[in-house]
C-alpha positions in Angstrom: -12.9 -8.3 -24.1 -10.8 -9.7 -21.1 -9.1 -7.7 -19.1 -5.3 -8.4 -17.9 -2.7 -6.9 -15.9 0.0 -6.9 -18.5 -1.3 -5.4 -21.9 -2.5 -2.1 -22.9 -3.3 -2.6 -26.6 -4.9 -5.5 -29.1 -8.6 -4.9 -29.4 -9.4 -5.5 -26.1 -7.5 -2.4 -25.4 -5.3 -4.0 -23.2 -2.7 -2.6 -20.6 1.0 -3.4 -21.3 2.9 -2.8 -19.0 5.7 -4.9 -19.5 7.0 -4.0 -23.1 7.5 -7.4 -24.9 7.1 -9.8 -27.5 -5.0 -5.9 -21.9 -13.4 -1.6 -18.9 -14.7 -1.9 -17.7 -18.8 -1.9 -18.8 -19.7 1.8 -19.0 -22.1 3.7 -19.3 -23.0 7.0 -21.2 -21.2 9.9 -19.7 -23.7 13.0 -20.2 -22.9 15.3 -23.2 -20.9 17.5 -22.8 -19.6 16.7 -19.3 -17.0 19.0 -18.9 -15.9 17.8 -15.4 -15.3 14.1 -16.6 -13.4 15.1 -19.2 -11.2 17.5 -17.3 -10.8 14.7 -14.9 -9.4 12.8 -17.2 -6.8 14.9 -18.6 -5.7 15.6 -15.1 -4.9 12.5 -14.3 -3.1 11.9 -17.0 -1.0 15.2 -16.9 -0.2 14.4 -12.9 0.6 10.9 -13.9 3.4 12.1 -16.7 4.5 14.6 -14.4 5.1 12.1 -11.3 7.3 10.1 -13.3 9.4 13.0 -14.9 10.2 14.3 -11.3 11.0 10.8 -9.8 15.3 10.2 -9.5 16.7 9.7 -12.6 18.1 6.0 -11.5 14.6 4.9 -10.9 13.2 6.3 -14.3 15.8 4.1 -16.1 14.1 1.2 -17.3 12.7 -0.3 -20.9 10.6 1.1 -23.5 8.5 -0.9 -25.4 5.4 -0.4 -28.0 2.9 -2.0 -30.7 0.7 -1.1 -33.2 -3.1 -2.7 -34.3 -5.3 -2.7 -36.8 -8.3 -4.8 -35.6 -12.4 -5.3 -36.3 -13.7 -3.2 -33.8 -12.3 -1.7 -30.3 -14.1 -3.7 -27.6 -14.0 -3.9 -23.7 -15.2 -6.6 -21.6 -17.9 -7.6 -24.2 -19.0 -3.7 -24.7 -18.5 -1.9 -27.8 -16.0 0.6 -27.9 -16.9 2.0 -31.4 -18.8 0.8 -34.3 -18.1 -2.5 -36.0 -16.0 -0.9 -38.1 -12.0 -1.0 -38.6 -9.7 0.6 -36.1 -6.3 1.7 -35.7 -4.5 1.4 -32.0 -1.5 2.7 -30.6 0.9 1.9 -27.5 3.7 2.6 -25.5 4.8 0.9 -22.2 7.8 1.7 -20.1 9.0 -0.2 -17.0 11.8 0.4 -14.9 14.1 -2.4 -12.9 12.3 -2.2 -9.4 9.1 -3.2 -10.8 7.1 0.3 -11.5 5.4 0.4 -15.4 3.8 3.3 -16.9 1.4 2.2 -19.7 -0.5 4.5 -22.8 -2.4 3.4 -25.6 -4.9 5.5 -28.2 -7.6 3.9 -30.4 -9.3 5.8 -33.2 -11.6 4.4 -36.0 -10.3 4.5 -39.7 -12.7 6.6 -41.0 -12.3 9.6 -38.5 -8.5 9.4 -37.8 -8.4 13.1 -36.1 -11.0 11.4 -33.5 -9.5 9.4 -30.4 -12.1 7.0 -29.9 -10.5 5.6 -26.9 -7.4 6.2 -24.9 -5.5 4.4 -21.9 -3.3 5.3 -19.0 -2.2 2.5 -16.7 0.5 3.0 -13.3 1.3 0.0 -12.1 3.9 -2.1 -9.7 4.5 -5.6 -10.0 6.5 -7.9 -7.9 8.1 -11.2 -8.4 6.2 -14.2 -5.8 8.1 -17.2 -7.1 10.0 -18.7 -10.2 6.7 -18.8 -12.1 4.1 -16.7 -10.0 3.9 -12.7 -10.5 1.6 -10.0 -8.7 0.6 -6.9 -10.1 -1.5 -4.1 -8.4 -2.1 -0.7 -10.2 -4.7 2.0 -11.5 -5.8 2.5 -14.7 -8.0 5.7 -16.3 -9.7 4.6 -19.7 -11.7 7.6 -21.6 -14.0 6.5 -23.9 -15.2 8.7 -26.9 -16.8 6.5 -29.5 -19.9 4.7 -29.2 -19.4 3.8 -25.3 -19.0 7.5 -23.9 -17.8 7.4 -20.4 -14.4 8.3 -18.0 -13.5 5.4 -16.1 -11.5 4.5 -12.9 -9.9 1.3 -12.2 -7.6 0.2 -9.5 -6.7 -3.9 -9.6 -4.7 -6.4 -8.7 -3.6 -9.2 -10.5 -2.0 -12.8 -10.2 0.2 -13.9 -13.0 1.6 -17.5 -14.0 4.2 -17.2 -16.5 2.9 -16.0 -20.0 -0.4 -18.5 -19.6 -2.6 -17.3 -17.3 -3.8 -14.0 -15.5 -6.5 -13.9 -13.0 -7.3 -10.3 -11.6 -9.6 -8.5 -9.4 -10.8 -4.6 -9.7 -12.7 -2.0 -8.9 -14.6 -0.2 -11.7 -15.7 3.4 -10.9 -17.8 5.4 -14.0 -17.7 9.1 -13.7 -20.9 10.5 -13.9 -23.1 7.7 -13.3 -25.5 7.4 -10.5 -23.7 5.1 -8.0 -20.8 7.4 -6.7 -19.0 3.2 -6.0 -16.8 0.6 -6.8 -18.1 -2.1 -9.1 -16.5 -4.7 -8.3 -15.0 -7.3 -11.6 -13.1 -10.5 -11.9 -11.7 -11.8 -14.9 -9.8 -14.8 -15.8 -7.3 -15.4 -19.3 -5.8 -18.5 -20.4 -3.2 -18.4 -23.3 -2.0 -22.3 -24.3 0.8 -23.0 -26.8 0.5 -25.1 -29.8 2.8 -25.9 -31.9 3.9 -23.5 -35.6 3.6 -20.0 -33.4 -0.3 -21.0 -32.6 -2.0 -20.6 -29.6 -5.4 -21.1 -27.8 -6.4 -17.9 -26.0 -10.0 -17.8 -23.7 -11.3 -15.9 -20.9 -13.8 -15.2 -18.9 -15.2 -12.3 -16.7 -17.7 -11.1 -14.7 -18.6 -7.4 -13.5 -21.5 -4.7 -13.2 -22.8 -2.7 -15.9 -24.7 0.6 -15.8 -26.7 1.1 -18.9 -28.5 4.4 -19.3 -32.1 4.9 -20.1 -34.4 8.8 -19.8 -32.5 12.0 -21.5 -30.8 14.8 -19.6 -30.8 16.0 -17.2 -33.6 13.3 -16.0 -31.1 10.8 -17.2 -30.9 7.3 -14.9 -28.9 3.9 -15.3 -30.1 0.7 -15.1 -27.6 -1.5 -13.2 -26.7 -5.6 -12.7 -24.0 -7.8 -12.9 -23.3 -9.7 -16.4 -21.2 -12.2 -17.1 -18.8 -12.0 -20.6 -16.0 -14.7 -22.3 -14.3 -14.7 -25.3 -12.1 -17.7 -27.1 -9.9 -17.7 -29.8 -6.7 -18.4 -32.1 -3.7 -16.6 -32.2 -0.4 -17.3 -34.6 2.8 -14.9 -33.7 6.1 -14.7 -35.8 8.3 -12.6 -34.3 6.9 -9.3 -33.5 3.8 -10.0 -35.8 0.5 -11.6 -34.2 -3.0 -12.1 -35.6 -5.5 -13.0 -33.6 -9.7 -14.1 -34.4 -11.9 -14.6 -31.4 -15.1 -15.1 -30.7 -17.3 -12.9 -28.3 -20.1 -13.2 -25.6 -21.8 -11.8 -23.2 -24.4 -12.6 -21.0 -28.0 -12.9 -22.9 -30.1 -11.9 -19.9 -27.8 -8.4 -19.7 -28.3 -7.8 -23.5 -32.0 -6.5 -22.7 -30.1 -3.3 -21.2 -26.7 -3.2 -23.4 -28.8 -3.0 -26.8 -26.3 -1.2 -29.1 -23.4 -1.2 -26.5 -22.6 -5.7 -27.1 -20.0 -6.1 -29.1 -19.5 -7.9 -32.5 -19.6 -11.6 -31.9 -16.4 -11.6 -34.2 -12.9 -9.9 -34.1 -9.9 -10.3 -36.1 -7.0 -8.4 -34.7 -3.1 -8.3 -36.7 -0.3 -6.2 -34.8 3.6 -5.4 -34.6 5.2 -4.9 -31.5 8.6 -2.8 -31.2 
């Protein structure tokens, strides 16, 4: 899966944050790690809470959503879950002035009272030209199906029009070994065609920490891997399916195993 600055949801779990019409590599986080997890709902709480108490004329803005039903949920060429089909969920608000507030919620069909995955994005973005955006922002991703892990993100991206996105951020896994900042690239290309069709593509390239040992000798084996997808996408209105076909680096599958994706993914989904 490639990551963007504008979309929370499809299958790549993207980041919306501009209501219209998307890991980081992870590791395991340790059972049970209670301080991860409380981590995560913190930031999320003080992120809801920092926009309630903002003036009232800067909360005014647009609210915006979609729905998916896709293959698998998948990030950056890591699976998510199981190959198996899941249901996601989004919301994205932005106001005037630029500031967004992005959620989104995955969980597999066949354990619906499970959140396999869930999303919070801030972000700002600011206008550079007639066709040129820039987007900077933070993102917390919690992972609870077959990739286990809490993870921090803060980016920046560079937009042109609705065709390409090229960004740069920071990946930090809590509870890993390496208290750092991995650092990622990624680059998306969406091209037109005629009847609704288009060509969609990217490519990325970041760190992963891949565990190996049990608690509480547990350590990560780390490198950089290199992941792409391509594919074809047909939108009517607010429908859109999507089929794409994922890689990632061979070398890097020694230490992913059971954490590379399906090579295939067919996503369909309404927006609202």
């Amino acid at each position: 899966m490639m990551h963007d600055g504008e979309n929370l949801i499809r299958h790549r779990l993207r980041a919306n944050t501009e209501p219209q019409r998307r890991k980081a590599p992870c590791c395991h986080d340790p059972a049970g790690s209670t301080p991860t997890s409380l981590a995560g709902r913190a930031f999320a709480i003080a992120t809801i809470a920092t926009l309630l108490f903002v003036p009232v004329h800067v909360r005014a803005g647009e609210l915006g959503g979609e729905v998916s039903l896709t293959s698998q949920l998948v990030d950056r060429g890591l699976a998510i879950t199981s190959a198996t089909p899941a249901l996601q969920g989004a919301v994205a608000w932005t106001t005037p002035s630029g500031w967004s507030l992005g959620l989104s919620g995955g969980v597999e069909l066949r354990s619906p009272s499970h959140l396999a995955a869930g999303v919070v994005r801030v972000a700002r973005t600011w206008t550079l030209s007639e066709n040129w955006r820039m987007q900077g922002g933070m993102v917390y991703y919690h992972y609870a199906g077959r990739l286990q892990a809490n993870v921090y993100e803060p980016g920046v991206y560079w937009l042109y029009r609705d065709m390409l996105t090229f960004g740069l951020s920071g990946v930090h896994i809590a509870g890993a070994d390496e208290h750092t900042l991995r650092p990622a690239a990624d680059l998306n290309v969406r091209w037109p065609l005629a009847g609704g069709f288009s060509l969609s593509g990217g490519f990325g390239i970041t760190r992963y920490a891949a565990p190996y040992g049990y608690p509480p000798h547990e350590r990560y084996h780390t490198g950089y891997y290199r992941y792409g997808q391509a594919g074809l996408l047909w939108s009517h209105g607010a429908w859109q399916i999507e089929l794409d076909r994922v890689v990632v680096d061979t070398g890097a599958n020694r230490y992913l195993r059971r954490l590379a994706a399906s090579p295939w993914l067919a996503t369909i989904s309404r927006s609202f």
